[in-house]
C-alpha positions as CSV (number, residue, x, y, z in Angstrom):
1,X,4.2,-3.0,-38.2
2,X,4.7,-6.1,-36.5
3,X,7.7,-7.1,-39.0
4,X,8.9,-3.6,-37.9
5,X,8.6,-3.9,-34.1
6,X,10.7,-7.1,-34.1
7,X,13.3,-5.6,-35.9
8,X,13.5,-2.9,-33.3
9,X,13.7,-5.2,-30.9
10,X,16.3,-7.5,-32.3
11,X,18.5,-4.1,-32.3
12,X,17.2,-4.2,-28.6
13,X,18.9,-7.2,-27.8
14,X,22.1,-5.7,-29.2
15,X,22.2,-2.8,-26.7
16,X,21.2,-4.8,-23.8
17,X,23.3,-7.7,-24.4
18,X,26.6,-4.9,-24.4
19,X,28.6,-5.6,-21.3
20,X,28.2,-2.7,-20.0
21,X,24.6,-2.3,-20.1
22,X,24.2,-6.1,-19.1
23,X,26.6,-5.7,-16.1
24,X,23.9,-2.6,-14.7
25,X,21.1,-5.1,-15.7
26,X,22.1,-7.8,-13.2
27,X,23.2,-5.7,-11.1
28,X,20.0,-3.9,-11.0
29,X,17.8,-7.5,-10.6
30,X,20.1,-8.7,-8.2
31,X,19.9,-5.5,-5.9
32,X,15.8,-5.0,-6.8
33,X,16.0,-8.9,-5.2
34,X,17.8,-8.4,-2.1
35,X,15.7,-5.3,-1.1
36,X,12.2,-7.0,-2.1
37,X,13.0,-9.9,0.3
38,X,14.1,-7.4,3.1
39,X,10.7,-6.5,5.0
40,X,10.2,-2.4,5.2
41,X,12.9,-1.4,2.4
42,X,11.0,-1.2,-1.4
43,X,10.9,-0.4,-5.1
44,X,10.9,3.0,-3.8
45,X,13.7,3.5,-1.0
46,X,16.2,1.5,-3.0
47,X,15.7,3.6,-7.0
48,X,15.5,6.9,-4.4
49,X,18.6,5.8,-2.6
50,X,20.7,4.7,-6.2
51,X,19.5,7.5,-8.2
52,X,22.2,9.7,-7.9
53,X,24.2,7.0,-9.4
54,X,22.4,7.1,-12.6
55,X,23.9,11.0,-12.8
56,X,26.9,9.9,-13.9
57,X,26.2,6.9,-16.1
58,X,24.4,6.9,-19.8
59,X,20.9,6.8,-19.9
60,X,20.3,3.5,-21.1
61,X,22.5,1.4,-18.5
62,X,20.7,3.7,-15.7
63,X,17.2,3.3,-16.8
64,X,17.9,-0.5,-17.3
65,X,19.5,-0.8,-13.6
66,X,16.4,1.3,-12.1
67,X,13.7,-1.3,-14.1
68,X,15.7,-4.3,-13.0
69,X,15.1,-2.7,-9.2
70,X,11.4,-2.3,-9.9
71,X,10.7,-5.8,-10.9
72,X,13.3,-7.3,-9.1
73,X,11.8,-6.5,-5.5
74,X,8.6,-8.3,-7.0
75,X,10.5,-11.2,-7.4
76,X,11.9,-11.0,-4.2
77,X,9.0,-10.8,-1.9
78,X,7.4,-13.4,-2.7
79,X,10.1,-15.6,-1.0
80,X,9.5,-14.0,2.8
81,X,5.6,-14.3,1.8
82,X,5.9,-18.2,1.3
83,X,8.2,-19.5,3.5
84,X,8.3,-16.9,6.4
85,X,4.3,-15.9,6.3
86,X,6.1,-12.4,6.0
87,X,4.6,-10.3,3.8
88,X,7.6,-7.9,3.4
89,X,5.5,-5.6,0.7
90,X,2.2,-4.9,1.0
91,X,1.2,-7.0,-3.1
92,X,2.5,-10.0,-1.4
93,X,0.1,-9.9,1.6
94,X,-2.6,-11.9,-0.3
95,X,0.5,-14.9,-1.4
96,X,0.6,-15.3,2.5
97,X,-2.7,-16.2,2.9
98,X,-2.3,-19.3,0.6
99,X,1.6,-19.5,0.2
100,X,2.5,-20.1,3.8
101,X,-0.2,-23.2,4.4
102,X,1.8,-24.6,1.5
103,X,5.2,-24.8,3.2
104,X,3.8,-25.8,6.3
105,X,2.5,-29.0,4.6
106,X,6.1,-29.2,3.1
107,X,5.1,-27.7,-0.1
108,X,6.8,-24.5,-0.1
109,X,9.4,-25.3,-2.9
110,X,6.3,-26.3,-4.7
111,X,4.9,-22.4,-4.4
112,X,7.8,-21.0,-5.0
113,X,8.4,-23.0,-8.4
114,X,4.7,-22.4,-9.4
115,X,5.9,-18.5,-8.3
116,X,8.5,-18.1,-10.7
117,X,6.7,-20.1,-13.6
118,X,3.7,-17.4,-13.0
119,X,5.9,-14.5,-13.1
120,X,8.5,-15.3,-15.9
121,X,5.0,-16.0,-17.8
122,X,3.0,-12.9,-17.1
123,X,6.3,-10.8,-17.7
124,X,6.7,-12.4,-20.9
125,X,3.3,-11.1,-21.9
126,X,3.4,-8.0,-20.3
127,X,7.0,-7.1,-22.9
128,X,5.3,-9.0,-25.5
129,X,2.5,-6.1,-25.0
130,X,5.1,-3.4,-24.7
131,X,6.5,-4.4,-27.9
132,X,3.0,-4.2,-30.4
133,X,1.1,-1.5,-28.7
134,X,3.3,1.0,-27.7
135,X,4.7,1.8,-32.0
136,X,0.7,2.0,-31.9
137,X,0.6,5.3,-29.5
138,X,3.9,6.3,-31.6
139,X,1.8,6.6,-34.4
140,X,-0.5,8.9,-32.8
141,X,2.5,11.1,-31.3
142,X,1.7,13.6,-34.4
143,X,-1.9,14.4,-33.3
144,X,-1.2,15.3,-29.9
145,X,-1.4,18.9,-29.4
146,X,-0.8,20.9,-25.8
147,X,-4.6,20.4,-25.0
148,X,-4.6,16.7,-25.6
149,X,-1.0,16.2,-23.2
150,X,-2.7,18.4,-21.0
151,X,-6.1,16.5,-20.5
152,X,-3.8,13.2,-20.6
153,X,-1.9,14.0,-18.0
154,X,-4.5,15.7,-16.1
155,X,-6.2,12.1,-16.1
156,X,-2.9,10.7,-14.8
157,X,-3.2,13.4,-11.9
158,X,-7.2,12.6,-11.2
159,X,-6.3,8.4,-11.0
160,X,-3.1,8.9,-9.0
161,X,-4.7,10.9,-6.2
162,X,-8.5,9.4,-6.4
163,X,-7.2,5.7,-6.3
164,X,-3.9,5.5,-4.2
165,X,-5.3,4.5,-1.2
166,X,-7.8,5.8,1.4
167,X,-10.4,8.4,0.8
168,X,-9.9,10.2,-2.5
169,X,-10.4,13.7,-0.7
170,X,-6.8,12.9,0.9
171,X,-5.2,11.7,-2.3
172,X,-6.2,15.2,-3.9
173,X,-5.2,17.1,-1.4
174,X,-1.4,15.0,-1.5
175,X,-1.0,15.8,-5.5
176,X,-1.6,19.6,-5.0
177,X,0.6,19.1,-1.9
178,X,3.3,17.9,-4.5
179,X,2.1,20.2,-7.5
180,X,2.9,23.3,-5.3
181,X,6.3,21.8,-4.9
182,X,6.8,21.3,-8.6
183,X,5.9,24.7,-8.4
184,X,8.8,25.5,-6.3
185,X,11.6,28.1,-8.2
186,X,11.9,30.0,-11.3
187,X,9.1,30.5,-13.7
188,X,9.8,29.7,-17.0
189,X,8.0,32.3,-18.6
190,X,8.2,34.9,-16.4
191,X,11.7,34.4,-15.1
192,X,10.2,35.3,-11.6
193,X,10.7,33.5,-8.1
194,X,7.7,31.3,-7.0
195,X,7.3,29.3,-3.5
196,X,11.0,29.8,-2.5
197,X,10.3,31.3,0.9
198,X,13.4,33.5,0.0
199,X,16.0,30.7,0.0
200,X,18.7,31.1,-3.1
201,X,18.9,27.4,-3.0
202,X,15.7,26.7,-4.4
203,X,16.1,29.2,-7.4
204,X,15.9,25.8,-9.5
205,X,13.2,24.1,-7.4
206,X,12.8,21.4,-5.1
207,X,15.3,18.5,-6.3
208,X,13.5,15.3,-7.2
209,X,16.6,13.3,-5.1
210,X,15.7,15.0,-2.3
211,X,11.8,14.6,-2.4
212,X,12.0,11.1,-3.0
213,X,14.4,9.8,-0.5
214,X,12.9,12.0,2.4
215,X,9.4,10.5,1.9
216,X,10.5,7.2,0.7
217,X,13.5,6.5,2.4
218,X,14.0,8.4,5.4
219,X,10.3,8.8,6.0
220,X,10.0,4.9,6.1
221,X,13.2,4.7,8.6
222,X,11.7,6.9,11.3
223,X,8.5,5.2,11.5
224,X,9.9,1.5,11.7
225,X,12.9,2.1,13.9
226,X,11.4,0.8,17.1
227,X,9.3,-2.2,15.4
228,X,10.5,-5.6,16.3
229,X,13.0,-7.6,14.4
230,X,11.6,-10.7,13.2
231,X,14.0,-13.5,13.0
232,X,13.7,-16.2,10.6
233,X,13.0,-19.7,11.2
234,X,15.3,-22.2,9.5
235,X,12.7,-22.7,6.0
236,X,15.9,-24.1,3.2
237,X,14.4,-25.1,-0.1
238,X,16.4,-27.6,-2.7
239,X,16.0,-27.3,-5.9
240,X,14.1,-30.5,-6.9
241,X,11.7,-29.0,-4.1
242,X,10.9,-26.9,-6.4
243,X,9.7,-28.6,-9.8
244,X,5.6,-28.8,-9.9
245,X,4.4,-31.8,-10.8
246,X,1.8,-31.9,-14.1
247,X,-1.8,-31.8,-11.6
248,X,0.0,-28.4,-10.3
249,X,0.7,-26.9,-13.5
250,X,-2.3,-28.2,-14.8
251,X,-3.9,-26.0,-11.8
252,X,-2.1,-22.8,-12.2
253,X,-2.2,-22.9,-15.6
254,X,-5.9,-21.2,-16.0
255,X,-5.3,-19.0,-12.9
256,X,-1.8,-17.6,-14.9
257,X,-3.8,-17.1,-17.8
258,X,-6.8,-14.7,-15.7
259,X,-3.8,-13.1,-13.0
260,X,-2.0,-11.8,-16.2
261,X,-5.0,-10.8,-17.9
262,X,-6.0,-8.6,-15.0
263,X,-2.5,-7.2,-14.4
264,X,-1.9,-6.4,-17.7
265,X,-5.9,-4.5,-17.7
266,X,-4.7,-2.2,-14.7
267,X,-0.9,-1.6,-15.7
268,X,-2.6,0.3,-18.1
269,X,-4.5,2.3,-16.4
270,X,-2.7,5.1,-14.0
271,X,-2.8,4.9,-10.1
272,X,-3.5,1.3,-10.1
273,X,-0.6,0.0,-7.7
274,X,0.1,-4.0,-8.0
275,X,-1.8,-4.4,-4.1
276,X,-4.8,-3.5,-6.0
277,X,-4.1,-6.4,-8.7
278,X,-3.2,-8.9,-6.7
279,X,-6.2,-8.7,-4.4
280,X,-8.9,-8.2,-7.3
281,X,-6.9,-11.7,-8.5
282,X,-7.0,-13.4,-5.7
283,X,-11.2,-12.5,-5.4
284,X,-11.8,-13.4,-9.2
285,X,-10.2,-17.0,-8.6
286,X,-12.2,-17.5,-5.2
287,X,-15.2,-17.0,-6.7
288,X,-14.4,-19.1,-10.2
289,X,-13.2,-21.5,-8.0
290,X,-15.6,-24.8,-7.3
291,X,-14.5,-25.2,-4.1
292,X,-13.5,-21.8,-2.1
293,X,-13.6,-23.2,1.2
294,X,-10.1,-24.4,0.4
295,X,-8.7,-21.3,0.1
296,X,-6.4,-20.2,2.8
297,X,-5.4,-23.7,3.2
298,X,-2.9,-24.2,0.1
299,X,-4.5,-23.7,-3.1
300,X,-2.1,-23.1,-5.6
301,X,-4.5,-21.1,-7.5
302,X,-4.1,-18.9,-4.7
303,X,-0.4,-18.2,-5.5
304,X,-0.2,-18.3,-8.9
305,X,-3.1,-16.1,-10.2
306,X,-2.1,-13.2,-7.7
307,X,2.0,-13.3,-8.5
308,X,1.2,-13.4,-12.4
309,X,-0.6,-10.4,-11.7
310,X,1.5,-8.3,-10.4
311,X,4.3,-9.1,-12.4
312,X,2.2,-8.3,-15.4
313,X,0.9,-5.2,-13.8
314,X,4.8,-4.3,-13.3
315,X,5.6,-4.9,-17.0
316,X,3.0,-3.3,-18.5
317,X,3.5,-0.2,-16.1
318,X,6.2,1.2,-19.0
319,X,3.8,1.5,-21.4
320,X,1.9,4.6,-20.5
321,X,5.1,5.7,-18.6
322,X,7.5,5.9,-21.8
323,X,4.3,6.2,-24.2
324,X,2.0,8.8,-22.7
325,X,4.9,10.4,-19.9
326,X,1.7,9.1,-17.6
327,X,3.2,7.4,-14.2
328,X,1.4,4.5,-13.2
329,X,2.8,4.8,-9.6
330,X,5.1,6.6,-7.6
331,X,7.9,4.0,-8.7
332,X,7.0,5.2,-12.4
333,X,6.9,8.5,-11.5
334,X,10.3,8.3,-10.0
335,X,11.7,6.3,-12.9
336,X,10.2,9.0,-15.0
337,X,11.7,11.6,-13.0
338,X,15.4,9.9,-13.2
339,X,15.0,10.3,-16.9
340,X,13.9,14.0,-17.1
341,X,17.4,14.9,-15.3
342,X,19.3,12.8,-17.5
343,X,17.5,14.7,-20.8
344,X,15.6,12.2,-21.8
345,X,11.5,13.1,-22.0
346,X,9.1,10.3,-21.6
347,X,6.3,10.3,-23.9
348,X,4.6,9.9,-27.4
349,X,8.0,10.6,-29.5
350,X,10.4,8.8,-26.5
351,X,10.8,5.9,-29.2
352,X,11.7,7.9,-32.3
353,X,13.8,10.3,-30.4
354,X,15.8,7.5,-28.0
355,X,15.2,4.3,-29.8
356,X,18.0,2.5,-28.5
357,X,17.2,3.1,-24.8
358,X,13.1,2.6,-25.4
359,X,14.3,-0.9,-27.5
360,X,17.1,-1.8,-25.5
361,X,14.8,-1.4,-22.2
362,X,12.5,-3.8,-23.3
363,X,15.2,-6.5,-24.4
364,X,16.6,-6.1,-20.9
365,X,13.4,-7.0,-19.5
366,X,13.2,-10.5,-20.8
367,X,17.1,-10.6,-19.8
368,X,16.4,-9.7,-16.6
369,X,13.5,-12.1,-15.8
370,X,16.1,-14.8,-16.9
371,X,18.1,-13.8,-14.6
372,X,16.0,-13.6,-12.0
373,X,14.8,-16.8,-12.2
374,X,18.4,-18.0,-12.3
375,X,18.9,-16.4,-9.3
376,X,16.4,-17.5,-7.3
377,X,17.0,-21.0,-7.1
378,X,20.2,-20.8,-5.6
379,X,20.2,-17.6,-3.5
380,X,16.6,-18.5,-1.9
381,X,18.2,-19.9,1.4
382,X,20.7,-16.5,1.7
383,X,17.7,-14.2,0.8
384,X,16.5,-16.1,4.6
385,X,19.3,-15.7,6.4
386,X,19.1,-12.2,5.9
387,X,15.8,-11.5,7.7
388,X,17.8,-12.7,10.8
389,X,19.6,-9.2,10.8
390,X,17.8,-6.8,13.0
391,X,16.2,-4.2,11.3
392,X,17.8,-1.7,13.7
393,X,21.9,-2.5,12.1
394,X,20.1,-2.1,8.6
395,X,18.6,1.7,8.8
396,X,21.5,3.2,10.2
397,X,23.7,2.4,6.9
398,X,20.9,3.0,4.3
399,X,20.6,6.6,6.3
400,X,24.4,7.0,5.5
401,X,24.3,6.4,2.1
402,X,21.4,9.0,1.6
403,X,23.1,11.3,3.1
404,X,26.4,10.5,0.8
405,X,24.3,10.2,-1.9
406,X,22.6,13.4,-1.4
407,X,25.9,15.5,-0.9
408,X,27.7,14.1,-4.0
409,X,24.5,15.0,-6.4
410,X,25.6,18.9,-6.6
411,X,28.2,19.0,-3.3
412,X,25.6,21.1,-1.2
413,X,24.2,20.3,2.3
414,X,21.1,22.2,1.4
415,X,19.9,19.4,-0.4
416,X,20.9,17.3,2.7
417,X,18.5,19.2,5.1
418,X,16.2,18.9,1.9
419,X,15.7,15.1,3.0
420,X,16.0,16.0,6.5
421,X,12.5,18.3,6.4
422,X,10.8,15.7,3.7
423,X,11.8,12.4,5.4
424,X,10.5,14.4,8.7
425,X,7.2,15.4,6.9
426,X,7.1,12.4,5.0
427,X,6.7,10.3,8.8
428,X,4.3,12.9,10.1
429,X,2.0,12.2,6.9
430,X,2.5,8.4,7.2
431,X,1.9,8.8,11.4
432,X,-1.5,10.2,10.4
433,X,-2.5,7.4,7.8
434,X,-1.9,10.2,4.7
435,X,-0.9,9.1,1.5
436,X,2.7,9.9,-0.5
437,X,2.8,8.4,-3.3
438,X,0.5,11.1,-4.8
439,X,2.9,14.0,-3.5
440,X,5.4,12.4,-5.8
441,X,2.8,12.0,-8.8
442,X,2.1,15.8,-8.5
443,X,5.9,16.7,-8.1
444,X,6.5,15.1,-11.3
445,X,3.6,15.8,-13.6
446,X,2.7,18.8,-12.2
447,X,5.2,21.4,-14.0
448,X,4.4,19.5,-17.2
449,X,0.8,20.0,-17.0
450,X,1.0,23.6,-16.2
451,X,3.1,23.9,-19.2
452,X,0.9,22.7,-21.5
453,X,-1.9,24.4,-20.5
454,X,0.2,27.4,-20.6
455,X,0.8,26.2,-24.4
456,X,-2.9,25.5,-25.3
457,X,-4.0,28.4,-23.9
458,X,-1.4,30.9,-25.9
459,X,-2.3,29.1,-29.1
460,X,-6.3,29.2,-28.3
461,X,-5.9,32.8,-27.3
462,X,-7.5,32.0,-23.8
463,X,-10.6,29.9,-25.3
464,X,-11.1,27.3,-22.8
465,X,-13.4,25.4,-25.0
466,X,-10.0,23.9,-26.8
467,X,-10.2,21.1,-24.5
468,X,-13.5,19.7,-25.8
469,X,-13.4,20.8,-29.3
470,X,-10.3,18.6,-29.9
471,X,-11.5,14.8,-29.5
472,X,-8.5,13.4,-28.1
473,X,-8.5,16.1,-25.1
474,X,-12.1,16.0,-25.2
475,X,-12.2,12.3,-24.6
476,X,-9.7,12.6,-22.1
477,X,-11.0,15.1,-20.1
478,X,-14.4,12.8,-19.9
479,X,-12.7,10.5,-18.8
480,X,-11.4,12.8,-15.9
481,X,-15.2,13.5,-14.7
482,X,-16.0,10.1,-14.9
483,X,-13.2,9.0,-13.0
484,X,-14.5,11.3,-10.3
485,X,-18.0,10.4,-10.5
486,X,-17.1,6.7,-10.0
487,X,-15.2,7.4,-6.7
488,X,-17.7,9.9,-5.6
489,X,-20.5,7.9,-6.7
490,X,-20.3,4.8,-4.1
491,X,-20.0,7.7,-1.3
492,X,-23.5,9.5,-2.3
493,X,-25.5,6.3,-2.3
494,X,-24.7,5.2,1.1
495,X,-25.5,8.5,2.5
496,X,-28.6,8.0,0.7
497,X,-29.5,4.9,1.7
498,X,-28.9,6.1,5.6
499,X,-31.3,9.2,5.1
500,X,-33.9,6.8,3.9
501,X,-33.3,4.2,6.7
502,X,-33.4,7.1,9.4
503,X,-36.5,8.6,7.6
């Protein structure tokens, strides 16, 4: 097995070492960079915003230039989060609270070396994981039936909406939100109309473009227009600045080792965005740590262990993604999403069906992280300069090239006011503190779950009991229950414990 997966993986290298493939990789890492220094833009607006460029291009190059995106903005936002106390993503808030004391006791280059040592490290280990465990689920794609996807992705459903933030009620009720939209157009089975409201246009559904820029992209725009610009100060890092000295590799060494070990636990587990790792890493090292009063004043623990996190969270994201055709995230489930259109179905036979896009993925992962970390080091002080444009200049041309975007997908403006009415809705629901990301989750697992229900429930002959008589959807949909229980759970008691206080 092992002998076997490194063999895949050396024909890996060979497709993402092609120029053409390579070019889309960089290109990717370089543009996932930008936008993950630039405060308000994200993972999300900039894949929803280049997806229709992945129409016309190969699989493999596209799903390459969307990873290098994902990861790249990780990279990225650390740098505003160190030097400029500007956490531009929410996963970096918790490097501010450490990263910035260090460059105001001139240390900055030091975090930011310590930074990208963390991350190349914990996205070594998350690939290195990709690369043994997922021929593992491969060789359990034969004894997955239509009950077991269904109770697999049905968990995928239950984590996305119960743990993306906020009370789980509102989650649920954004994943049926985005369900009913999968919904949206012709029935396969039937061949009848469902939830088009009587518009032609939607004979084939909601498009998944349009969905995802309106609440990502748009969405976003309309609710930061008016906020003020922040301009940066004049923070310039050299690179000797940035080499660590042994006592501050010897000090980030153990945190590394626990931030990658807990963002490699919750990359595999669905609905677990990197925020969630990089504060649970942060916590564990405070409390290991033998003096916590000196966090928030510089610890380097306090950078390291929460950046190897989320980079291993990132990583290790793919796995139940490609494996399972389980989202992680709304990034995941967009990156799913892109590969649906192009043909390509994400799940337990992805690697024997498209082996040189599953293999040639993970080679560009390490290829990418290389050349992100070449990057870095010189482009640190232009990544700077660029927080001095006012966010106002930079909406008005990402709006542009949605709209362009849009239009040249399938040369119709209906998709156009498609994003118009999401990216409207999509800043009402974030005006009112409701989540998104599920919406997307439900959009894109939604259609797949009815389906195989559907499935189990023709060859069952309507028994329900199929679900727990089959121990992989059995264990599954246990899993689902206890999922709910746990978020439920915390609720219950503390109403219990007021009724006995006011007793």
């Amino acid at each position: 097995m092992i002998g076997q997966a490194l063999t895949d993986l050396w024909s890996g290298f060979s497709v993402a070492l092609a120029p053409h493939n390579l070019m889309w990789s960089f290109f990717g890492v370089l543009v996932g960079n930008l936008v993950g220094v630039l405060p308000g833009l994200g993972a999300l607006s900039a894949i929803a915003m280049l997806m229709p460029l992945t129409f016309v291009m190969h699989p493999v190059p596209a799903t390459m230039m969307l990873a290098g995106i994902f990861y790249g903005t990780i990279y990225g936002g650390a740098i505003g989060a160190i030097l400029l106390n500007l956490p531009c993503h929410p996963p970096h808030a918790v490097t501010c609270i450490d990263g910035y004391p260090m460059t105001k006791q001139g240390r900055g280059g030091v975090a930011l070396g310590i930074t990208m040592i963390a991350s190349f490290f914990a996205a070594s280990i998350g690939i290195i994981l990709m690369i043994f465990f997922s021929p593992v689920l491969v060789a359990l794609a034969f004894k997955f039936g239509p009950a077991d996807l269904f109770a697999i992705m049905l968990l995928g459903l239950v984590a996305g909406s119960t743990m993306s933030g906020g009370t789980p009620i509102k989650g649920v009720a954004m994943t049926l939100l985005g369900m009913l939209c999968g919904f949206c157009g012709t029935d396969v089975s039937t061949g009848s109309m469902r939830f088009t409201f009587g518009f032609p246009d939607l004979a084939d559904g909601v498009g998944l473009v349009a969905i995802s820029m309106g609440l990502f992209g748009v969405a976003d725009f309309i609710v930061n227009v008016n906020r003020a610009s922040f301009v940066a100060g004049g923070a310039t890092v050299r690179l000797r600045d940035m080499r660590p000295t042994r006592k501050d590799l010897k000090e980030s060494f153990m945190p590394m080792l626990r931030g990658t070990a807990i963002g490699s636990l919750f990359g595999a587990m669905p609905g677990t965005g990197p925020t969630v790792t990089t504060f649970i890493a942060y916590a564990l090292e405070k409390r290991l740590s033998k003096t916590p009063e000196r966090f928030g004043q510089g610890m380097i623990a306090g950078v390291a262990s929460p950046e190897a996190s989320a980079h291993a969270k990132t990583q290790v994201d793919f796995i139940p993604t490609m494996c399972l055709g389980i989202p992680g995230d709304a990034v995941m489930a967009l990156i799913m999403g892109a590969l649906i259109i192009q043909g390509v179905a994400p799940g337990p036979q992805l690697i024997t069906t498209h082996p040189d896009l599953f293999w040639g993925l993970v080679a560009s992962f390490w290829i990418g992280n290389v050349l992100l970390v070449i990057l870095n080091v010189p482009l640190i002080s232009v990544w700077v300069r660029l927080l001095q444009v006012p966010y106002r200049y930079l909406y008005p041309s990402a709006l542009f090239f949605i709209a362009v975007g849009v239009l040249s997908t399938h040369n119709s403006l209906f998709q156009v006011y498609e994003v118009l009415a999401f990216g409207l809705f999509g800043a009402l629901l974030l005006t009112l503190r409701l989540p998104v990301t599920p919406i997307l989750l439900g959009f894109v697992l939604g259609p797949m779950v009815e389906e195989n229900f559907r499935r189990a429930m023709q060859l069952s002959h309507g028994d329900l009991t199929i679900f727990l008589s089959r121990p992989i959807s059995a264990t599954f949909v246990v899993l689902c229950f206890a999922l709910i229980v746990f978020q439920l759970w915390p609720k219950r008691q503390f109403q219990a414990f007021n009724e006995g206080v006011d007793a």
